[in-house]
DOKEGU-829405 format. One line per 8 residues: number of its first residue (from 1); their letters; for each residue x, y, z of N, C-alpha, C. Coordinates in pm, whole numbers, plus 50000, padded with zeros to 5 digits. Layout:
residues N
NUM) a) X Y Z X Y Z X Y Z; ... $
END
This chain:
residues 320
1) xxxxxxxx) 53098 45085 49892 53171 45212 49896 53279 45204 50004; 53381 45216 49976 53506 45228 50057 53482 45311 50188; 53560 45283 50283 53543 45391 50410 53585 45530 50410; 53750 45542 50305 53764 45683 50281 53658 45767 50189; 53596 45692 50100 53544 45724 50009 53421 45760 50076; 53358 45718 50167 53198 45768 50256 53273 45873 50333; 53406 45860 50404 53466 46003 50478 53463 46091 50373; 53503 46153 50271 53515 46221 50199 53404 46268 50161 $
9) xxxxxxxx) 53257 46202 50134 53160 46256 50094 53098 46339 50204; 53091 46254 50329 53035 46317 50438 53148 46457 50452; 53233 46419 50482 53307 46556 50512 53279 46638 50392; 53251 46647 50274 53186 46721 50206 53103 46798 50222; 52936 46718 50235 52830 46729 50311 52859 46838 50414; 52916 46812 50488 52922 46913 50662 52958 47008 50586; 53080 47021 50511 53145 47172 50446 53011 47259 50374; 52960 47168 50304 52818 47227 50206 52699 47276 50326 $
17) xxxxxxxx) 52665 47199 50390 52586 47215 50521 52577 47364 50553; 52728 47398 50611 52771 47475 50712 52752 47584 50572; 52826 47608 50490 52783 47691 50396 52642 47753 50380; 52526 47661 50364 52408 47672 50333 52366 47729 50459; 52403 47750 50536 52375 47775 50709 52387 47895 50709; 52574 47942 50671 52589 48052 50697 52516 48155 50571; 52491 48087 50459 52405 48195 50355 52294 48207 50378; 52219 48072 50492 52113 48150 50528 52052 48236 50657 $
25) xxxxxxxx) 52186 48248 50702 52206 48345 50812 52256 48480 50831; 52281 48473 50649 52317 48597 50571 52190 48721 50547; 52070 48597 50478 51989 48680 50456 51928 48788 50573; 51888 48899 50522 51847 48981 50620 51641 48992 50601; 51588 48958 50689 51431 48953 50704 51360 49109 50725; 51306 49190 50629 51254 49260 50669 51104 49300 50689; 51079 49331 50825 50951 49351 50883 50823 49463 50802; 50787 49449 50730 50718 49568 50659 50562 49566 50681 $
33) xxxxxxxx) 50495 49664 50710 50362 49685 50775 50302 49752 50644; 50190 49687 50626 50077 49769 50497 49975 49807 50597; 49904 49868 50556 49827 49978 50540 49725 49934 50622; 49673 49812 50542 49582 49713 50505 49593 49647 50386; 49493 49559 50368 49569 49418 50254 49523 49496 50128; 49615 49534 50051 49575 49628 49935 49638 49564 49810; 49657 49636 49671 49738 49654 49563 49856 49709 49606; 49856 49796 49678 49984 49829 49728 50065 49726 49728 $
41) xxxxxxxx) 50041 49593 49834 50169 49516 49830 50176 49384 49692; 50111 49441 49617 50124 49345 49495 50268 49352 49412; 50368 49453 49397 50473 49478 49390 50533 49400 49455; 50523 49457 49570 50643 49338 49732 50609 49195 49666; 50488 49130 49673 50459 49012 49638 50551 48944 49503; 50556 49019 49460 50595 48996 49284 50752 48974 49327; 50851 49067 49378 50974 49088 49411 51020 48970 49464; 50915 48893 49593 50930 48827 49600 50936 48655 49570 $
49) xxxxxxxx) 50809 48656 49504 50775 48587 49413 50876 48532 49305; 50943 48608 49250 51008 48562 49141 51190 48610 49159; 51180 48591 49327 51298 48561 49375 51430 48668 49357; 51396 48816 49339 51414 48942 49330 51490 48968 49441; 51409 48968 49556 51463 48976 49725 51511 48910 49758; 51523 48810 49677 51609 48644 49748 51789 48660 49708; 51734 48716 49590 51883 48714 49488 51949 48849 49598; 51875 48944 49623 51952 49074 49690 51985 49027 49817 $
57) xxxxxxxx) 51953 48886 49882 51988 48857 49981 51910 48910 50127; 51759 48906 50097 51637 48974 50153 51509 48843 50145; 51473 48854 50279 51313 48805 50243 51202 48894 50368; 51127 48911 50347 51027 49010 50433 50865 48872 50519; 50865 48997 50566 50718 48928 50706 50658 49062 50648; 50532 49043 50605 50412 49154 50583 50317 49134 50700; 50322 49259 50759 50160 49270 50856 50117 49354 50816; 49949 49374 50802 49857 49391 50765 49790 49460 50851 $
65) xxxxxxxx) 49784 49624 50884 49739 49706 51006 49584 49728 50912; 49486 49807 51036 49342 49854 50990 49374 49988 50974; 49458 50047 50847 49453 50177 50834 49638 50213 50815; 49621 50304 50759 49741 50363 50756 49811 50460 50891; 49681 50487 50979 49757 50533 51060 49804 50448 51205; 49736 50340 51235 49823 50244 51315 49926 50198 51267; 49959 50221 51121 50095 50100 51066 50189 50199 51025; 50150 50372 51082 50273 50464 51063 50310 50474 51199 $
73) xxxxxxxx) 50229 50471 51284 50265 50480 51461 50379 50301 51498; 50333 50240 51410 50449 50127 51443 50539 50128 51317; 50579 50259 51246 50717 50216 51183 50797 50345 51258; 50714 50428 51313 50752 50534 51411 50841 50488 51509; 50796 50355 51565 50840 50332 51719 50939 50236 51633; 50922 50192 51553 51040 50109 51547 51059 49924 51508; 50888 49941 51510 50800 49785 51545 50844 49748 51401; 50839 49785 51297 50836 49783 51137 50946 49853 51068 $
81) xxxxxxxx) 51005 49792 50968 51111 49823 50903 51090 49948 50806; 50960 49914 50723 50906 50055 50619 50742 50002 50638; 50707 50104 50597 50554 50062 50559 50525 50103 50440; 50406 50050 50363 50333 50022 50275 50217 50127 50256; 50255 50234 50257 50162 50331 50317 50122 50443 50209; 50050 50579 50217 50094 50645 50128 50176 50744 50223; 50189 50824 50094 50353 50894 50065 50272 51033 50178; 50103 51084 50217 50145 51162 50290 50189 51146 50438 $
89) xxxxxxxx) 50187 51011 50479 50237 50976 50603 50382 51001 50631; 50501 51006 50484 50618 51028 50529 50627 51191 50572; 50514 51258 50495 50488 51410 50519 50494 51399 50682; 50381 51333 50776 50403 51345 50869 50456 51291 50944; 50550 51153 50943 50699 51147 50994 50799 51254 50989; 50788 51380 50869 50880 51501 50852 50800 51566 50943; 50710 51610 50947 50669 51710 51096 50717 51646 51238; 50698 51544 51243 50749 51436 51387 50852 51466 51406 $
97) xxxxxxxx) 50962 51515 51293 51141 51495 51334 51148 51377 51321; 51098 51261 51219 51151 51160 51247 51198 51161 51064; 51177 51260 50986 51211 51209 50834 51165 51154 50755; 51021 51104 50758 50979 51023 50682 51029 51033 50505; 51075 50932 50452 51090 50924 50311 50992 50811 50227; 51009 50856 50068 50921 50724 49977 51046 50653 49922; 51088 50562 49972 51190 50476 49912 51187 50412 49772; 51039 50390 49732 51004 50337 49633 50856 50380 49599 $
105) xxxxxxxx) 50799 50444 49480 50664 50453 49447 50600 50326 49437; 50503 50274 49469 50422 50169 49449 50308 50161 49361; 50225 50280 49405 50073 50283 49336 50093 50468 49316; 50122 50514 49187 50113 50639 49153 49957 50688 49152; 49893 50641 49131 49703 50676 49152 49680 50646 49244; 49587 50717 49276 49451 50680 49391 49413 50561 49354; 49373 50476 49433 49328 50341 49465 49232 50323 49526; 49124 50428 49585 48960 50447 49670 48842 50438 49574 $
113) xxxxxxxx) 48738 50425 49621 48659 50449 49577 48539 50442 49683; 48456 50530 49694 48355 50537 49778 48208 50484 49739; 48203 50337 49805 48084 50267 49804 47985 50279 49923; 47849 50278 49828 47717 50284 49911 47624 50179 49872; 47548 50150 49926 47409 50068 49906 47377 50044 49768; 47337 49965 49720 47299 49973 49555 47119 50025 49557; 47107 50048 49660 46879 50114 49661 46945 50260 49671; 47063 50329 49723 47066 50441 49759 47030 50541 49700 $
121) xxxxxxxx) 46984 50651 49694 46987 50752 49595 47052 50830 49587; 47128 50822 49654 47302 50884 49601 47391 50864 49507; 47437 51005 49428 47433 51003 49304 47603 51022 49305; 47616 51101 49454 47764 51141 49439 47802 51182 49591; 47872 51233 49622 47924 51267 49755 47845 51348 49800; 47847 51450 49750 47725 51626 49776 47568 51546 49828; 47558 51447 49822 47441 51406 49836 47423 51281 49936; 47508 51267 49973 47555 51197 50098 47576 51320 50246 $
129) xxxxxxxx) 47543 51443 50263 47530 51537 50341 47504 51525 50447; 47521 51563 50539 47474 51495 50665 47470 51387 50747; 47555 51287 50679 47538 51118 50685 47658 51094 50757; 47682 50974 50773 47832 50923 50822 47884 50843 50718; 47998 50861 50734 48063 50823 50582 48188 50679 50642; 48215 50613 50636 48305 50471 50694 48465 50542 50632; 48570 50538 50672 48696 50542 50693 48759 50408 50719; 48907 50406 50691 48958 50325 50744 48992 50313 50903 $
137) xxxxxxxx) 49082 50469 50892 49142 50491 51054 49148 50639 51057; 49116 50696 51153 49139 50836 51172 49340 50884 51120; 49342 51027 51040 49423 51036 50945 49510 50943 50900; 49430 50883 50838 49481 50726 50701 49449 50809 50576; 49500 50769 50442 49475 50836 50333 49337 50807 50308; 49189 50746 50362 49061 50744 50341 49009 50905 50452; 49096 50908 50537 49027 51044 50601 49080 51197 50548; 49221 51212 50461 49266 51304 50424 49159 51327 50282 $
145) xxxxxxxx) 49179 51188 50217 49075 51214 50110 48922 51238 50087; 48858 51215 50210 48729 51237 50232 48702 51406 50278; 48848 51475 50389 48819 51576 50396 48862 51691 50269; 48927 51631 50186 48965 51684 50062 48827 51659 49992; 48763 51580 49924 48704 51582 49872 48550 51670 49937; 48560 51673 50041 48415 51770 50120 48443 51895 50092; 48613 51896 50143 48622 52090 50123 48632 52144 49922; 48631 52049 49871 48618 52084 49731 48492 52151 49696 $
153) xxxxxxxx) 48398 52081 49743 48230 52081 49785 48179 52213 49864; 48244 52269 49938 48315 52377 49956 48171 52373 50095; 48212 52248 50180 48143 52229 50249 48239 52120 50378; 48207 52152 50521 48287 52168 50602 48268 52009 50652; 48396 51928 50634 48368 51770 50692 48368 51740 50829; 48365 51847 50910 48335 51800 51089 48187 51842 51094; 48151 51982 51017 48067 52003 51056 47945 51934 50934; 47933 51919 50834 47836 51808 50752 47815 51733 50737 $
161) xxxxxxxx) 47957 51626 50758 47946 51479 50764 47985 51430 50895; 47987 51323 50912 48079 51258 50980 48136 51133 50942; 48307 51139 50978 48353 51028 50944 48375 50921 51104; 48355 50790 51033 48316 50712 51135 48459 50599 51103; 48567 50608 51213 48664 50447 51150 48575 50348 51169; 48621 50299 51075 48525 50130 51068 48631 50020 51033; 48750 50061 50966 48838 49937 50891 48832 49954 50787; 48871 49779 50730 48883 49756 50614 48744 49686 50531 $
169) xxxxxxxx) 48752 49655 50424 48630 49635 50343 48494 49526 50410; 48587 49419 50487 48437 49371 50552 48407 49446 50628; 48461 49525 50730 48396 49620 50828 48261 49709 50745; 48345 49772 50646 48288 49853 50622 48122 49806 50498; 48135 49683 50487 48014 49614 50427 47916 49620 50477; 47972 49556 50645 47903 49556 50727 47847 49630 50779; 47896 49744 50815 47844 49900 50813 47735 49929 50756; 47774 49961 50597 47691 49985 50534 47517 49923 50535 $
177) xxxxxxxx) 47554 49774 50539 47438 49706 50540 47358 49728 50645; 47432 49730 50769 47339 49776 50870 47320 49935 50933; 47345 49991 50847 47265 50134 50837 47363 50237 50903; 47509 50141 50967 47557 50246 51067 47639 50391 50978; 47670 50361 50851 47755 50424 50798 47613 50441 50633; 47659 50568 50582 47557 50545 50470 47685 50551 50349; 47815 50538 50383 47898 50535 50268 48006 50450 50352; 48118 50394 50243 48279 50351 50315 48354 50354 50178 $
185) xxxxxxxx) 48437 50387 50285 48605 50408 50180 48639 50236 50155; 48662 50180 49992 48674 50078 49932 48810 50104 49890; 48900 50024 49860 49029 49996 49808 49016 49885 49697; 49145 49910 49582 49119 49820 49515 49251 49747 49603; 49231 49574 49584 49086 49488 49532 49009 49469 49569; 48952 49528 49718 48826 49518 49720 48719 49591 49668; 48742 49695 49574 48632 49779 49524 48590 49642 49387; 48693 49591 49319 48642 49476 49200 48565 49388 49288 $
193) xxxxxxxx) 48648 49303 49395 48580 49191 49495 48446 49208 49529; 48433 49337 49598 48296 49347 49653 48184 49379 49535; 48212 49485 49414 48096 49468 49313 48083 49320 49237; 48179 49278 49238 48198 49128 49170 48110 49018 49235; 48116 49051 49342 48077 48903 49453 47944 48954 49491; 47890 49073 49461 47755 49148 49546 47727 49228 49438; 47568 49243 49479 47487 49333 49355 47461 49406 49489; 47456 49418 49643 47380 49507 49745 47492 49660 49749 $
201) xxxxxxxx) 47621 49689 49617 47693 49790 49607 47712 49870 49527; 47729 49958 49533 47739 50070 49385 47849 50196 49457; 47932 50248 49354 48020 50289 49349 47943 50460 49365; 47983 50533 49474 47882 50671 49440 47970 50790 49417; 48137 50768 49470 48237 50882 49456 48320 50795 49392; 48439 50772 49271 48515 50696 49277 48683 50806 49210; 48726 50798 49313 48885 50872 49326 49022 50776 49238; 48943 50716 49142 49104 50645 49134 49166 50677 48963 $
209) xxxxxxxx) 49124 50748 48912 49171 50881 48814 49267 50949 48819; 49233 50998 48983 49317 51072 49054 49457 51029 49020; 49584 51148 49029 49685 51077 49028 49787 51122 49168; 49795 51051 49209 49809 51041 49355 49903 50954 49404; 49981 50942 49532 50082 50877 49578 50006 50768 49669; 49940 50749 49675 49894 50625 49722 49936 50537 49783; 50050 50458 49733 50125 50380 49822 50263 50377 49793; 50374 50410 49846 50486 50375 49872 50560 50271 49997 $
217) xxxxxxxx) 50704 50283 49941 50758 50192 50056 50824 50330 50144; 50729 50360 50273 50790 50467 50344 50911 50400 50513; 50984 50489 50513 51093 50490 50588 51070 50565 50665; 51173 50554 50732 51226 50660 50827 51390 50724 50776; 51409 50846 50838 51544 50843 50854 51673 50761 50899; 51614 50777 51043 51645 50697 51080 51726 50532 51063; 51623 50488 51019 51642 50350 50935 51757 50354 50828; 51681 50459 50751 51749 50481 50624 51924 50502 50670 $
225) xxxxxxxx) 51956 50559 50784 52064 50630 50784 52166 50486 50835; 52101 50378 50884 52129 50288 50969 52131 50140 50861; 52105 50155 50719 52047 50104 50639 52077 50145 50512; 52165 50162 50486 52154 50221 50370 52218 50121 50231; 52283 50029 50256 52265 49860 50169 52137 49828 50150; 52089 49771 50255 51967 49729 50271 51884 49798 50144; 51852 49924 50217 51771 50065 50138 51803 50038 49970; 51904 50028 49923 51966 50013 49799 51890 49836 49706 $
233) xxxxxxxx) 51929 49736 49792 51893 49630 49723 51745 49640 49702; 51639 49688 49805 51496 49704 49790 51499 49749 49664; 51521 49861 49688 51480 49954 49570 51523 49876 49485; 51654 49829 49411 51701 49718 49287 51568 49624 49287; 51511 49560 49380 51465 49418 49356 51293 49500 49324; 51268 49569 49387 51121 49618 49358 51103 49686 49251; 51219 49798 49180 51221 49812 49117 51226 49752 48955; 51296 49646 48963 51273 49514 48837 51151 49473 48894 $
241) xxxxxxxx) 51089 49454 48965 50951 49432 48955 50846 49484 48921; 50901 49646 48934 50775 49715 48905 50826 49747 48729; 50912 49673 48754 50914 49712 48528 50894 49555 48459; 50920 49442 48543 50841 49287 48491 50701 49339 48502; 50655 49385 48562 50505 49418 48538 50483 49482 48435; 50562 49567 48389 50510 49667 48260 50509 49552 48148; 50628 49499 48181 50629 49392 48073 50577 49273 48024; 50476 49269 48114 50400 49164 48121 50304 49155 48248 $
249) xxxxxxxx) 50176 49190 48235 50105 49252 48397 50007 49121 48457; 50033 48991 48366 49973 48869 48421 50045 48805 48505; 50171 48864 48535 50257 48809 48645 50186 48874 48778; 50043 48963 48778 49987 49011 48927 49932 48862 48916; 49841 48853 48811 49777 48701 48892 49819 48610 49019; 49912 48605 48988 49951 48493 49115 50017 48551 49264; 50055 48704 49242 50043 48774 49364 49934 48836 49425; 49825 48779 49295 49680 48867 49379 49618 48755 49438 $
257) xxxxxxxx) 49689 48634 49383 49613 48464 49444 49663 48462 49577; 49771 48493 49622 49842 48494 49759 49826 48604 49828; 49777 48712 49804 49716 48819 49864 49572 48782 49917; 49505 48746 49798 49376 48709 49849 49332 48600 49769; 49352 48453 49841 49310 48329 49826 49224 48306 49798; 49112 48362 49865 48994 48300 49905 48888 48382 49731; 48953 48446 49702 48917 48524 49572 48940 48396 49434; 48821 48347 49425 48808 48250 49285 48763 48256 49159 $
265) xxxxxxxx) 48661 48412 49136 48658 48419 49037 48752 48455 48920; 48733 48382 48777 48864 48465 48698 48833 48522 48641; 48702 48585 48678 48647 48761 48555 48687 48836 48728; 48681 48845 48794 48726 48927 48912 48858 48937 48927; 48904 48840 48937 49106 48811 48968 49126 48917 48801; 49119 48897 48692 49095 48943 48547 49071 49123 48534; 48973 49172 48588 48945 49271 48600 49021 49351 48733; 49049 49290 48824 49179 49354 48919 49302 49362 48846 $
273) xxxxxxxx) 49324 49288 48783 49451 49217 48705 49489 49412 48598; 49421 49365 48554 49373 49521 48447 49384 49678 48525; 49311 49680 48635 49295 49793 48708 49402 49820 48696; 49482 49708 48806 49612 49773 48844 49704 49791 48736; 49733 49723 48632 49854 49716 48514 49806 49872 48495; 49677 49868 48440 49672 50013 48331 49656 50142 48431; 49620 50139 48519 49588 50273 48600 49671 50297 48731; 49702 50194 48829 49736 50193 48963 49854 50213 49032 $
281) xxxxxxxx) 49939 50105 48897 50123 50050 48976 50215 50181 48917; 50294 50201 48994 50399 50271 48939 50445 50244 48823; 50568 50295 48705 50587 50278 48589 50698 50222 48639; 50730 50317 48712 50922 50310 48762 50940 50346 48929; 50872 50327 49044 50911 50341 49153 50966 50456 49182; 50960 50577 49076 50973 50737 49128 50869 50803 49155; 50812 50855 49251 50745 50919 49325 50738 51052 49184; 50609 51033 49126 50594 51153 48984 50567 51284 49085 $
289) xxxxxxxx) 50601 51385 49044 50603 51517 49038 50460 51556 49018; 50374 51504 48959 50212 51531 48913 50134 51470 49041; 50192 51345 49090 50118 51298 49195 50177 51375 49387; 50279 51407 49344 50312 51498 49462 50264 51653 49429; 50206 51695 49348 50105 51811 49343 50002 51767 49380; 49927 51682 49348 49805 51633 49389 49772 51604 49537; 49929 51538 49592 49912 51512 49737 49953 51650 49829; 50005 51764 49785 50022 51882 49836 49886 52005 49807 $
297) xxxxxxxx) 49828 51994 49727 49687 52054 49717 49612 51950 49838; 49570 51846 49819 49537 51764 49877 49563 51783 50106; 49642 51758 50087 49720 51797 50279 49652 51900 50313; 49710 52055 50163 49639 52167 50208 49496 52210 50220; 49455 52114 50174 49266 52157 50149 49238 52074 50271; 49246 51991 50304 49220 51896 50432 49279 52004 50553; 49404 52033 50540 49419 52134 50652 49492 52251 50598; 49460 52420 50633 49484 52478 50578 49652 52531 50598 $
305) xxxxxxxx) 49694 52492 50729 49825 52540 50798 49931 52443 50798; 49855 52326 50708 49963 52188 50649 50127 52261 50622; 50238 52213 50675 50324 52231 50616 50391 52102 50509; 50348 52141 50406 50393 51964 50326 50546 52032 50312; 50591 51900 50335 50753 51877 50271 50779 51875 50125; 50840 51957 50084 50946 51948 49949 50973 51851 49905; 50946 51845 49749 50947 51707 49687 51090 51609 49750; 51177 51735 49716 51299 51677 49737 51372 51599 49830 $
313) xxxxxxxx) 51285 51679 49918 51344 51591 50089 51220 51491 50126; 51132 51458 50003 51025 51340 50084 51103 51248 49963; 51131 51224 49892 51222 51108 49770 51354 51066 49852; 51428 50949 49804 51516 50932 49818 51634 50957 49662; 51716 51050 49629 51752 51082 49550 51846 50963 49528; 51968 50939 49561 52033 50877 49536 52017 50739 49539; 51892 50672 49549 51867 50552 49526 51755 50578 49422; 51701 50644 49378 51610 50689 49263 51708 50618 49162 $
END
């Protein structure tokens, strides 16, 4: 090869180099905090997965808080870009003055289910009375829904039960097994995981019927106001994700394999697979009108002097 002819390639090279440098100094990384390791971020996974966020010129860091309410106190301060949360936490970012919004619906249903002992003789909640019941985190959507579901019962949750934080699903196994808790709040996938992998569980309340806001991608104002490109491509890239799913819902498989690895069965991976397509994921990343009734009865029965925010100002309209 000639000497101009190796100058020319190399000087090529550097031009291509420096290119590839600056496009990848283009992309913007965003910090996003879940809940805990849920269905919720099976969406994000997917977006990313099949190179959604890549194309919008986005790639994300997921952390994984014990509860929804440590991972709203760090998108509060600033630690986290949005969280993975449900939609009544942006309710109380709007009491804070800080704005909380749902940028994107994630999981339009409830996603809980309340597991106990499989010897128990508990048939249902009402019969769990007196007991301590496992939570994720003090006001996380497992403590709004536990005191919702007591005052339905038309029976008082400080004063009949008690809720005990414990975490996420091993905590709360653990709990259970050793007597400290006689119930815990389960998430799917761990409500499939844990009956799948264990006969010592049985399902005694199960909330996921419900249609409910469950998980969104929540903001701030703030952010949003500081962000508002950004805000736009999410929504584009999650949004084709949450409609490749309609169109085909075996594309969770391999975001539920990278969610949770260590998960090998394929009647378990199979039966999560299902949950979520037919009951769980959003259709379209709009925050339904049926599930923001549910979460405004809901706030108010848990507390009676709740001021919930207006559909209108908890959505983001113009990126809808």
């Amino acid at each position: 090869m000639s000497i101009l002819k190796s100058s020319v390639i190399a000087g090529a090279l550097i031009v291509l180099g420096g290119m590839l440098g600056s496009a990848s100094a283009q992309e913007k990384t965003l910090k996003i905090g879940a809940a805990q390791t849920s269905a919720g971020s099976l969406p994000i996974i997917i977006a990313d997965q099949k190179g959604l966020l890549k194309a919008e010129g986005l790639s994300y860091e997921r952390f994984d808080f014990k509860g929804g309410g440590p991972a709203v106190q760090a998108l509060a301060s600033g630690s986290i870009d949005m969280c993975i949360c449900a939609a009544e936490h942006a309710v109380r970012l709007q009491e804070q003055g800080l704005g909380g919004k749902v940028l994107v619906s994630l999981l339009d249903h409830h996603s809980y289910a309340l597991l106990t002992s499989a010897d128990s003789t508990a048939k249902s909640l009402a019969d769990l009375k007196g007991q301590k019941i496992g939570i994720t985190s003090a006001g996380s959507l497992t403590d709004t829904t536990m005191r919702y579901a007591i005052h339905k019962l038309g029976l008082d949750p400080d004063k009949d039960f008690q809720l005990i934080a414990v975490g996420r699903a091993g905590a709360q196994q653990a709990a259970i097994k050793a007597g400290v808790v006689a119930a815990g709040m389960f998430t799917t996938p761990d409500i499939q995981i844990t009956l799948g992998e264990s006969k010592d569980f049985k399902i005694v309340e199960d909330f996921r019927t419900l249609a409910y806001p469950t998980n969104g991608l929540i903001v701030t104002d703030g952010w949003l106001k500081e962000n508002p490109e950004t805000a736009a491509k999410v929504v584009h890239a999650v949004k084709t994700a949450l409609a490749d799913i309609q169109k085909d819902p075996t594309i969770l498989t391999g975001a539920l394999k990278e969610l949770y690895p260590a998960v090998r069965d394929e009647a378990i991976i199979k039966q999560i697979v299902n949950d979520v397509a037919t009951g769980a994921v959003s259709k379209d990343g709009v925050l339904s009108q049926e599930s923001y009734t549910v979460l405004d009865g809901m706030l108010r029965a848990a507390n009676a002097d709740a001021k919930v925010t207006a559909y209108d100002d908890l959505v983001v309209k113009n990126l809808q």
